[in-house]
N, C-alpha and C positions, 0 to 999 in steps of 0.2 A: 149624562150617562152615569155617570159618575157617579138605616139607623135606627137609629131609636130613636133619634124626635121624629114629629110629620112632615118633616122634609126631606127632598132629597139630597145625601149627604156631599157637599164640594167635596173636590182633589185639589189640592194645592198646597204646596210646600208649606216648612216652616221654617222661616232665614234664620239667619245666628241671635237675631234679634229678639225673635218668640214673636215679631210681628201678630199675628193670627195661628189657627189651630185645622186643621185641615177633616175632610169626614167623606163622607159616599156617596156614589153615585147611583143610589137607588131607583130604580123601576125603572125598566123601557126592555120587552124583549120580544120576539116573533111569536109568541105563544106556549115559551116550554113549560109553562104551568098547569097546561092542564093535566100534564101525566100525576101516574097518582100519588107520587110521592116527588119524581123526579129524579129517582135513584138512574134513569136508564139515560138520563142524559152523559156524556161521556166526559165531560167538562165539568161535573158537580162538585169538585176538588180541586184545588191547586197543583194536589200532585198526579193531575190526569196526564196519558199519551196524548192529548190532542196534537196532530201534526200542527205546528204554526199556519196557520190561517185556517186549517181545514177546508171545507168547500165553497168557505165564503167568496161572494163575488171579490174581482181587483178593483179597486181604486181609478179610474183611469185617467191619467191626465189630460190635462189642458192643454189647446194647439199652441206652438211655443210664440206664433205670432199675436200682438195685440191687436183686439177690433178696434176699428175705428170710432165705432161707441164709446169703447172706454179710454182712448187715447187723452180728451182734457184730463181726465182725472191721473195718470199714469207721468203725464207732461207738465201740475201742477208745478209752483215754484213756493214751498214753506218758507213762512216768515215767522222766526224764530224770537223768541224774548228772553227775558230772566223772570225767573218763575220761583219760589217753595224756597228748599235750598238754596245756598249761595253756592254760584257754581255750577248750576242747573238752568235749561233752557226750557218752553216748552212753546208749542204751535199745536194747529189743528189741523185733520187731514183729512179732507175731503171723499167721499167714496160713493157709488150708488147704493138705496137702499135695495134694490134687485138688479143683479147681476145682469140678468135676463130683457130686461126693461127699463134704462139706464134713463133718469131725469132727474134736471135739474130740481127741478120741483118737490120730490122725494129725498134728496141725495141726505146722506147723514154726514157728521163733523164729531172724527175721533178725535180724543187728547190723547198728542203726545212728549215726552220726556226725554232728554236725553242729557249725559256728562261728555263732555269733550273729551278726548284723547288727553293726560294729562303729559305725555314723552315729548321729548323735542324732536324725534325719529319720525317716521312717515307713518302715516296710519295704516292700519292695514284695511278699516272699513269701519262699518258700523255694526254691534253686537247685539241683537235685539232678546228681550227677555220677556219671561212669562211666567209666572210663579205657579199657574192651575186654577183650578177651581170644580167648573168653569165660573166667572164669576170675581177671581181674586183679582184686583187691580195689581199691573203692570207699574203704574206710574210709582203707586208705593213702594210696590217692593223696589224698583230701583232707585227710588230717592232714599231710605230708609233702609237698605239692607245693599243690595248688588252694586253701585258706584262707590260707595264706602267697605265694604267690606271683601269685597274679590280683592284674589293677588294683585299686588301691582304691576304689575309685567301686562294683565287682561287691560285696566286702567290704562298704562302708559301706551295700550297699541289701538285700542278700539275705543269710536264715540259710544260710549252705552245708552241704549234705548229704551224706553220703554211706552207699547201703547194700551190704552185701558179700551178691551175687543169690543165691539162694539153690544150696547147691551150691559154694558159695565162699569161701574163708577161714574167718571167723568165723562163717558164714554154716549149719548142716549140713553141714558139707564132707564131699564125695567124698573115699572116700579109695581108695587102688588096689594099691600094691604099697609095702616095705618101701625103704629107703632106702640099702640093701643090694643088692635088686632093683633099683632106679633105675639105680642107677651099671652096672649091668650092662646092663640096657633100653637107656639111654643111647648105650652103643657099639656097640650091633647094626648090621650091614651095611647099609646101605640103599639097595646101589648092586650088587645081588647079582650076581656073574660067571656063575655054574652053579648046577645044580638044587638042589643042596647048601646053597646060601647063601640060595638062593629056599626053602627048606623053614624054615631058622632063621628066616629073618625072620618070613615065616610063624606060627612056634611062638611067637616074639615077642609080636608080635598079638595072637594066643590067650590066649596066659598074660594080657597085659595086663589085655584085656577079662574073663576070666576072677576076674583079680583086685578088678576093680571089680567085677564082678553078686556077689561074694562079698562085700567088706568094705561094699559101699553099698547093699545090699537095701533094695528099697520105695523108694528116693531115688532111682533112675537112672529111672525112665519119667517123672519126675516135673520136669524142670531142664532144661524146653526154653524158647525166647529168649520165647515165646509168656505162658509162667507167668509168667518172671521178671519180662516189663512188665505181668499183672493185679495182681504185686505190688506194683509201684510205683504202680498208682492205688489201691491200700491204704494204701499210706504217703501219698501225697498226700492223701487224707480225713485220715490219722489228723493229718497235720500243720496241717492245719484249712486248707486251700490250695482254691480254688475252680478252680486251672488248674492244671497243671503245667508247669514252669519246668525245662529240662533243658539240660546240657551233658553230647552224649558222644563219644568220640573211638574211632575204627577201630569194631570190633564194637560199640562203645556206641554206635556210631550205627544199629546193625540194630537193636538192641534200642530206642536211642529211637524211632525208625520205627516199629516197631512201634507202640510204644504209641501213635503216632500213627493210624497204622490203626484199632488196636483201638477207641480213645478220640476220633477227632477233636474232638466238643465240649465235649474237657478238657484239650486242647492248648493251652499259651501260647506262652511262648516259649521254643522248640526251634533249636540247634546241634548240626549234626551233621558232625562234623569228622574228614574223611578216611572217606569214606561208603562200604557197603556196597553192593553191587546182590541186593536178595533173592530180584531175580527169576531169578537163573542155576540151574545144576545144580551139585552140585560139581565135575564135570568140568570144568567150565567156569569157577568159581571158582579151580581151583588151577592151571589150562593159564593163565588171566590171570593170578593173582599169581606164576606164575613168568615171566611177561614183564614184571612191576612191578619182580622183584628182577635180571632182566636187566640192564633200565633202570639201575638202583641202581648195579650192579655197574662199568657201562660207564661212570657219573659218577664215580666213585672212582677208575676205571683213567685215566680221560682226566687228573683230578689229579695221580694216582701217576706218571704218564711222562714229567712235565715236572721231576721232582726228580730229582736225579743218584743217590739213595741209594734208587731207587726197586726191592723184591726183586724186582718181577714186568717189571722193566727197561724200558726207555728207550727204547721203539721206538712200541708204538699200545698200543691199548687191548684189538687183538684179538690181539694177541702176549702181553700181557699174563694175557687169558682162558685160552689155551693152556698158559705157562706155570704160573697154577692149576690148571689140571686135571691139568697130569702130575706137580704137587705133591701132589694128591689120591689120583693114582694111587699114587705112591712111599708113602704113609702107609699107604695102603690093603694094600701088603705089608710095610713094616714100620714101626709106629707107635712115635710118634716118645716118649724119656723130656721128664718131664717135672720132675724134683723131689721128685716123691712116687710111691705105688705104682702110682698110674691113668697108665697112658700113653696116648697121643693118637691117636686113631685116624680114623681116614678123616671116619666120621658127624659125631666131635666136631669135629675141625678146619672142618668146611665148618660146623656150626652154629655155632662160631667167628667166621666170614666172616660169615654172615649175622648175624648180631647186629650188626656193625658197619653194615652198609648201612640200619639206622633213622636212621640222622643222622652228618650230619657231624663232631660232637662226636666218635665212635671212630673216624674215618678215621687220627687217627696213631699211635693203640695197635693198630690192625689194622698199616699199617704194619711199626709197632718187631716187632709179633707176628709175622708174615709172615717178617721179617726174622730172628730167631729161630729159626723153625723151618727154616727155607728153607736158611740159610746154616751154624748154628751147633749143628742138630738139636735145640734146646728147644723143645719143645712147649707151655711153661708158658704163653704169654700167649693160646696160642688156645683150650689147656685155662680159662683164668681167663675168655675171652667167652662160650666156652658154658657153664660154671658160670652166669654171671649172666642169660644166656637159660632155664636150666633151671631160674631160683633157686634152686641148689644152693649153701648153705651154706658156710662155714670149717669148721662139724663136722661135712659132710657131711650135713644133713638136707636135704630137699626143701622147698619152698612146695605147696602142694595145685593150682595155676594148672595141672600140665600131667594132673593127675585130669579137674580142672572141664571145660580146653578139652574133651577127647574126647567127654565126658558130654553137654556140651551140645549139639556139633557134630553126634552125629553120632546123636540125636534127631533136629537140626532139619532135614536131607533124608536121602535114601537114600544109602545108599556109593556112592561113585563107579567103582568097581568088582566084577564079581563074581569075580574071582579073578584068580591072578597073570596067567592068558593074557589080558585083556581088559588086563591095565599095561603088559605084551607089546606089546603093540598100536598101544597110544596113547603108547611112550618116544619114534618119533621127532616124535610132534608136538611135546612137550614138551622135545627135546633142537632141535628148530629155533627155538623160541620163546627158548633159552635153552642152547648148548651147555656149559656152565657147571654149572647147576645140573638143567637140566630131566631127566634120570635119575634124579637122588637123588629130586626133590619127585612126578615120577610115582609111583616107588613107595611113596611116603609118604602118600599119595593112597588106599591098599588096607586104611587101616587099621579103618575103620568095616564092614567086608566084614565083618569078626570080632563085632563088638557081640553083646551078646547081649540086647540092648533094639530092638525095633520102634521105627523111624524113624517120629515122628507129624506131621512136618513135610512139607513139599510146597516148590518154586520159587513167586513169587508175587508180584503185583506189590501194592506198597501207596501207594493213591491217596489217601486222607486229605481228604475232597473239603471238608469241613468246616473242618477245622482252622486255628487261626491261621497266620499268614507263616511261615514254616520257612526257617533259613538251611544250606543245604547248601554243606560245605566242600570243597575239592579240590585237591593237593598236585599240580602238573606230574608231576614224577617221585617221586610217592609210589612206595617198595617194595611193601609190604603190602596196600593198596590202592590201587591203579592209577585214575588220573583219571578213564578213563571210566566206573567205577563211580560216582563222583561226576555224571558226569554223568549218565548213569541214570535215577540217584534222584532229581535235580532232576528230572529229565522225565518220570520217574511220579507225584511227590506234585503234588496239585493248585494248593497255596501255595506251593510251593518258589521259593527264588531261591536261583542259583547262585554263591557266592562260591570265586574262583581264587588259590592261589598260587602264582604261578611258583615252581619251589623246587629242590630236592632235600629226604629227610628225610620221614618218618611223620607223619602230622595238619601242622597249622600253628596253631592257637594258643599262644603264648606257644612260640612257636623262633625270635622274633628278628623278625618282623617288625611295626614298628609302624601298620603298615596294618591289618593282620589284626587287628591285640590292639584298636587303636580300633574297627575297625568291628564285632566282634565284642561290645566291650563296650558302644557304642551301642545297640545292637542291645537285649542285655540289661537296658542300664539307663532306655533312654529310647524302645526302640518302632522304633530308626530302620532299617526294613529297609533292607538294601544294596541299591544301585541296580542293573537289570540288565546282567549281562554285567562287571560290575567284576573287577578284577585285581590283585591288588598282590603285589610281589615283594622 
């Protein structure tokens, strides 16, 4: 669900470590495309009234008892090693591939991770993590960011978890096209001038989707957000846990949500940081997150204008925007060297850009890059951000992250469009929301039109009437997810309380502020829900 390249853009955090780079949830929505611009939709903004959930159907949970179908798998017993890390364990866990129709014969084998409790005190459980995407592995980020770098107090009271959802990494991975393919995928047009470039992109699509219902047979109907959280109240039993304990960040908060829905009276304590709204269409997901990365773009430029050495110069911020986009345009007829054989093209350069607008941490490698290309024609530093958005490699191999996101997206609602004239249609809503970017991400928008898997997802609101306290998080000027999805989602779950960070930058725990990292870990380790309406910045 969850641009400007020809894929659809992940949601998933970016840990302290700059691990990966996080991007959108492009195309899947009930049809709001065909209006004629899309001005009448009431949600074409961030700063719409939409009531939290609007009319969207609930969610409804699961009977709280287990069938006996899936009783072996809930009653497994994990056999645990030493794994990556020192210090780190990891096992496999068992699950059906349909829920519905449970065999051995079908069953998949998730990886999963975990650090022990490092306290001598009692535990209080197990803390399961999820960094987003869909599509970003678990295992990593908690080997490599969340067991290492959370307060020690999280550390000292909970075993941290991590499992890669199924469909992901270690996990059955999706797999789609050659890595040879990618780099060609990668530079497709996404900002098509004529019929001609609107046919490629097109064939693009095709081949893509093409390539997954061929190399992921039987796995793609199977890796929607709906599965991946009955799987985690599988690993929850298996890990002998009476609640579930979760922390998850951008799409890992659709996916905790969910399981809140599905599970309410197995809900503990749940953080959902940089929140999802699952009540929208896609339409209406990617018309908002291209007004998140608006937002983004317009705090970097206001930064950029005040340095004398600034490419995109020294006047506003909407001089600024201009002169990107006729930067865009010049790559766009002739893309720029770069060092090596791939030269930098229109699509890579803006995913480029957008890579940096997750945090301020690449505000001055976008900069020096900008600068580069702008002035001196090297393409190298915007070709090197979208490498690390693509996790494309030093040898050129791909991460599976840009297989998973489509697979799972674009399962969990209908395309947002049904063909190029319905993107037609809705470019200039999305070039008002966002003169910038909003062309490229409308047509990025078209890509689950292609799928060759039935959408089993629906908009929907989830009330979780049950459930313990839920802390839902919310970045001011989040890119990726836009505040008022946070807010949203506070005002559908029935326990929700709303915690703010005034900010810039993707999620907010552990970016710097010590507001957020306390009350977050209070939360976690002693019960203490955030007081209403709180803020910190």
């Amino acid at each position: 669900m969850h641009g400007s390249s020809p894929l659809r853009r992940p949601l998933r955090t970016v840990p302290a470590a700059l691990l990966a780079g996080v991007l959108l949830l492009a195309g899947c929505s009930s049809g709001d495309g065909s209006g004629e611009d899309g001005q009448g939709d009431p949600s074409a903004s961030p700063s719409s009234t939409r009531p939290p959930g609007g009319d969207a159907e609930r969610l409804k949970p699961l009977p709280a008892a287990i069938p006996a179908e899936l009783k072996p798998y809930y009653e497994q017993k994990l056999t645990w090693r030493e794994c990556g890390v020192i210090g780190f364990e990891c096992t496999t866990l068992r699950v059906p591939l349909d829920y519905d129709e449970p065999s051995p014969e079908t069953e998949l084998k998730l990886a999963v991770s975990r650090k022990k409790a490092e306290g001598d005190g009692e535990p209080i459980g197990s803390l399961m993590v999820n960094p987003g995407g869909p599509g970003g592995s678990a295992i990593e980020y908690l080997q490599q960011a969340a067991a290492i770098g959370y307060p020690a107090e999280l550390r000292e009271r909970y075993d941290i978890v991590g499992m890669d959802p199924r469909g992901v990494a270690r996990s059955e991975p999706v797999e789609c096209l050659s890595d040879r393919e990618m780099d060609s995928y990668t530079r497709t047009d996404q900002t098509p001038d004529d019929p001609r470039e609107v046919d490629k992109l097109v064939a693009a699509y095709k081949s893509f989707a093409k390539g997954c219902a061929q190399r992921s047979s039987g796995l793609l109907e199977h890796v929607s957000t709906v599965e991946a959280a009955r799987d985690m109240d599988v690993l929850r039993a298996a890990l002998g846990d009476d609640k579930l304990h979760y922390y998850g960040a951008s799409y890992g908060t659709y996916l905790g949500a969910t399981y809140a829905g599905l599970y309410p009276q197995r809900t503990g304590r749940l953080v959902l940081d940089g929140a999802m709204d699952p009540s929208l269409t896609a339409l209406e997901l990617n018309r908002q997150q291209t007004g998140g990365f608006a937002t983004a773009f317009t705090a970097f430029a206001e930064d950029c204008v005040e340095r004398k050495d600034c490419p995109l110069g020294t006047e506003s911020p909407e001089d600024a925007g201009k002169k990107l986009s006729a930067f865009f345009r010049e790559v766009d007829a002739e893309p720029l060297k770069t060092g090596e054989r791939r030269t930098l093209t229109e699509s890579l350069a803006t995913t480029g850009v957008i890579q940096a607008m997750y945090t301020e941490v690449y505000w001055p490698r976008l900069r020096q890059a900008l600068t580069d290309a702008m002035k001196d024609g090297d393409g190298a530093g915007l070709l090197a951000l979208a490498d690390a958005y693509f996790e494309r490699g030093a040898d050129g191999s791909y991460g599976n992250i840009m297989f998973a996101n489509p697979a799972v997206n674009c399962l969990d609602l209908p395309s947002a469009f049904s063909g190029p004239q319905d993107v037609r249609k809705a470019v200039p809503s999305f070039e008002k929301v966002s003169p910038v970017f909003g062309r490229g991400f409308a047509w990025a928008a078209l890509n689950c039109t292609y799928w060759q898997e039935q959408a089993t997802g629906e908009p929907h609101r989830i009330v979780a009437e049950d459930a313990a306290p839920v802390v839902v998080v919310g970045t001011t000027r989040d890119p990726a997810t836009p505040y008022p999805w946070a807010q949203a989602l506070a005002g559908q779950m029935a326990t929700a309380r709303l915690l703010t960070y005034e900010s810039d930058g993707h999620t907010a725990f552990m970016q710097g502020s010590e507001c957020i990292d306390d009350t977050i870990t209070g939360y976690f380790v002693d019960g203490d829900v955030p007081e209403e309406g709180k803020r910190c910045s």
